[in-house]
Every structure is written in C-alpha cells, then in structure tokens.
N, C-alpha and C positions, 0 to 999 in steps of 0.2 A: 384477535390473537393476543394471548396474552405475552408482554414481553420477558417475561423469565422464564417461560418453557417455550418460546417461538424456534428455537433452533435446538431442542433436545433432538438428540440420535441425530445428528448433522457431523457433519467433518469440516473444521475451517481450517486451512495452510495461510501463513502469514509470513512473509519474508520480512527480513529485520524485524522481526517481532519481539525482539528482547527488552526495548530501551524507547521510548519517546513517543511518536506517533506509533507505533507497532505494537507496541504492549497495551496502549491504551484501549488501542482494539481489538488486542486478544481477548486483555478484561472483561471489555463490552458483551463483544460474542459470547464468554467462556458464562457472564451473568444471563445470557437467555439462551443456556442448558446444550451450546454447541462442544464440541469436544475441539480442541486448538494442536496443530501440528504448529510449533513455534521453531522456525530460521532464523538460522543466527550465522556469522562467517568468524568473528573477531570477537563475537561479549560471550564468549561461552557463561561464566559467570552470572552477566543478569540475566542469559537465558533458563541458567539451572535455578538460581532463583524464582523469578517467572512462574515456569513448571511448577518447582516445589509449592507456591503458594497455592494456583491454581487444583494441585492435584488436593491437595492438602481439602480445599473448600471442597471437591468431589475426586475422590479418589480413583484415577485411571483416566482420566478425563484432559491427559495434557503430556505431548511428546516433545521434545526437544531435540530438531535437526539442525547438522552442520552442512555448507555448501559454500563454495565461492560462484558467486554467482554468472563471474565473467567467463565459469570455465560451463560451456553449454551441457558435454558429458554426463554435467552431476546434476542435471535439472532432472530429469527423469526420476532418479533416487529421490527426491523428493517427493513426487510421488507417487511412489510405492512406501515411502514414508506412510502414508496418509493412509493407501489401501490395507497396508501390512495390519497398522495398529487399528485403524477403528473400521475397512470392509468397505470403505466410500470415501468418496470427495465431494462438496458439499457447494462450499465457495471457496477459490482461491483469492488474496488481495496481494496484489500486487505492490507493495510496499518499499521494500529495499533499496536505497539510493545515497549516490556518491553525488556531494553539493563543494566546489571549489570552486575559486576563479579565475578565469582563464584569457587575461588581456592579448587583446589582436596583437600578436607580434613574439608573446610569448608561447605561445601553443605548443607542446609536445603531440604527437604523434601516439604518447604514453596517454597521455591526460583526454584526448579524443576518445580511443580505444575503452577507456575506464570509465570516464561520464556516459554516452553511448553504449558502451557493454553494461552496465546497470540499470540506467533510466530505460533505454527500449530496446536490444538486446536479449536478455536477459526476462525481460515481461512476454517477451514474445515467444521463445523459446518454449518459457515454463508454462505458457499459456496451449501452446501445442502439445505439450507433453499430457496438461492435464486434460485436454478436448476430450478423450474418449470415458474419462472419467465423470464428468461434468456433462458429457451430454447425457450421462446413464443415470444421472441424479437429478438431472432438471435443473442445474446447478448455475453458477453465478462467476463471473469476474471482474472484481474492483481494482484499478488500476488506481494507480497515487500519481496526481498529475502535478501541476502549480499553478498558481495564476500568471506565473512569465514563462508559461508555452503559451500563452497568448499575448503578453506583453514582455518583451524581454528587459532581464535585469542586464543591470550597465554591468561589464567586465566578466559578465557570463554567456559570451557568445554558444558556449557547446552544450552547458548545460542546459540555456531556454532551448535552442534547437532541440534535443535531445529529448524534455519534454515535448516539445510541438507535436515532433513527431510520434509521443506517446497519446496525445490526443486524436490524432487521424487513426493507429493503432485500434485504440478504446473503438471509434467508428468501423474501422474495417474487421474487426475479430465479431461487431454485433454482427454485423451482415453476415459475414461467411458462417458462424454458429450458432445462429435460431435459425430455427424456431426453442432449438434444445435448449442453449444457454445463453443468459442475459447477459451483457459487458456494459458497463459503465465504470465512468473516472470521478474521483475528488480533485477537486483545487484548491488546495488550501493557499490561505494567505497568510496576515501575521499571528500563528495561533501558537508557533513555537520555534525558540530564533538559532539560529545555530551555536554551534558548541562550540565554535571559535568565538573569543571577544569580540562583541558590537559596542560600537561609540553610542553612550548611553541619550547622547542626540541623535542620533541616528535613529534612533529606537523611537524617539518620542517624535523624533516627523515623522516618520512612517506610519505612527497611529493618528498622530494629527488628521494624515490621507486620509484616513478610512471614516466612513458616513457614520459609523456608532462611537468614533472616537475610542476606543480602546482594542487590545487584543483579545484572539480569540484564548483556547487551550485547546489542548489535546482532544477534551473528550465533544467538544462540537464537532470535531473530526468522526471520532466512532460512531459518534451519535447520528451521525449522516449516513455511513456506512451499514448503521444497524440497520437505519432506515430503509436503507436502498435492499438489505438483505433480505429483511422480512414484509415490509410491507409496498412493495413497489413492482409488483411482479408484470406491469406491465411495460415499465422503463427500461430501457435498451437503448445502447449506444449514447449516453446522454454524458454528459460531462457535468458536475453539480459544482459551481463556487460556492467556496464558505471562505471567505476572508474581510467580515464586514463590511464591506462596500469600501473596500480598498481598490480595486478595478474600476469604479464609476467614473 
C-alpha cells in the first residue's frame, strides 16, 4: 500500500485539529489522499488556515468545523459534518484536550467538569455518535492518550485520571465495536511541551529521562497514527507509547 494514496476517498475528523499535534495529523492523513474534516472550538484562524493550505494542495479535500466540545448536543454535528461534505466517516482521532494543573486542595468543581469533559467525555460521546458511521466504513478510532494515564504527573491529579480513564475507554469501545471498527490510543511523551512557559531545566531533565535522550516532534505522533491507519488492520484496543523511552 502505497502511502500517498493509502487513504484516497476516506473521511478523516480530527478534533483540535487546527494547531500542534492535530494539524500535524491532519497533514499526515490529508499527504496519503484522505480528505480531513478539521475541529476547532477557539483557533478558528489556524483552522481556516489549515484548510486553506490543505484545500489549496487538493481542492475540496478539507472542511473546517466549529464545536465546543464539552457541550455533548454539538457532537453529533460533527458528524454530519463529515457525512454532509465527503458521504462517509473513515477514521475519527480523537484529539482535543484541556491540559492544566490542578493541585489537591485547589480543585474547582469548574476545573473537574473541563479536564474530564474533554480528555473522556467528550471522546466518548463523539465516538458514539460516530459508531454507526464507522461501523458502515470498516472504519477506525484513535484516541490521544498520555504517558501519565499510566503514570501520573505531579499536580495533575484530574487530568492523569482523566487520561486513565481514556485508556480503559480506547479498550472498552474495541470490545463493544468489532468486529466493524478498530479503536486504539497514542501516548505521547515529550514530543511537544505546553504552550505555557516551561523552566528550560525542566525541559532538559525530562529528556535526560528518556532512553534516546532527546525529544520527540509532532510528526512521530502522525506517523504512528498513519500507521495504526493504514497499515495495522489487525490492531485493536492497543494503546501505542511514543515518548522515547521516557516511561522505562
């Protein structure tokens, strides 16, 4: 299977797809001939961007949806997004996520609801809306996990839960939906740091951890996910880390 026509005539939907990991795998997909329904809630911007480039290199080939994702109502619009413009759903990736920290003691009630309503919430929802889509394509869900749903970061008590719980998710959506559709997670590690300032020591012990000594980027992310797309049709319910050997 060659990889620049492996997903021609496909439908991909990507939440947060406008900006970082999300775009990177729009790219990915949109370079092996998939056509990309790109979410967005807040970059409208570099989502119209995005688009424009994508459609620009194939013309029609890239839609630009808005949703908040914590509101469940507008998960369905999305897709019909998907059906509306290209007739199918293909693969959904579950992408979109709110990363803060939430030390024992300060916790809002706000900050629960919002970490939770996006990391698993929100995947879950949109992953039911899209089942009957996906099972009629033979179709696919990549879910975006972390490596602290299985080890937790310090002063992120909701959000590693919140992953965890997206890793057991990824396992119970394989079971209930094959033989039709396949579900697997990423776990990324250090491959791209938050958009908050990090103490530029902090940065460099965190790659010290990791077995290759450096960080990853973006597109080892896509690149795994392309993988998991096109050529792993027997892989289901699996959870893939890519974070150098940062969890060893």
């Amino acid at each position: 299977m060659q990889t620049a026509t492996a997903l021609t005539g496909r439908c991909v939907l990507v939440t947060g797809g406008a900006k970082r990991l999300g775009a990177a795998i729009a790219r990915h997909f949109h370079e092996a001939g998939a056509s990309l329904v790109v979410h967005y809630h807040r970059s409208r911007p570099a989502a119209d961007l995005l688009v424009a480039e994508l459609n620009a290199a194939r013309p029609g080939s890239a839609i630009a949806a808005c949703a908040d994702l914590n509101d469940v109502a507008c998960l369905p619009g999305l897709v019909a997004t998907a059906l509306d413009g290209y007739g199918r759903l293909d693969v959904l990736v579950n992408n979109a996520s709110t990363f803060y920290p939430t030390p024992v003691g300060t916790i809002t009630a706000a900050q629960f609801d919002d970490l939770v309503g996006t990391n698993l919430r929100a995947p879950l929802f949109l992953s039911q809306a899209a089942a009957p889509a996906l099972r009629a394509s033979q179709g696919l869900i990549l879910n975006m996990v972390d490596i602290h749903g299985r080890r937790p970061l310090k002063a992120h008590p909701v959000y590693s839960a919140a992953k965890a719980a997206l890793v057991m998710l990824t396992k119970s959506l394989a079971r209930e939906l094959g033989p039709e559709v396949r579900v697997n997670g990423i776990a990324p590690g250090p491959v791209l740091w938050p958009e908050r300032d990090l103490d530029p020591a902090l940065k460099d012990e965190i790659i010290a951890r990791t077995a290759l000594k450096r960080s990853g980027t973006p597109d080892d992310i896509a690149r795994t996910a392309l993988y998991l797309a096109t050529e792993a049709p027997y892989v289901t319910g699996q959870v893939i880390t890519v974070d150098g050997g940062r969890s060893l």
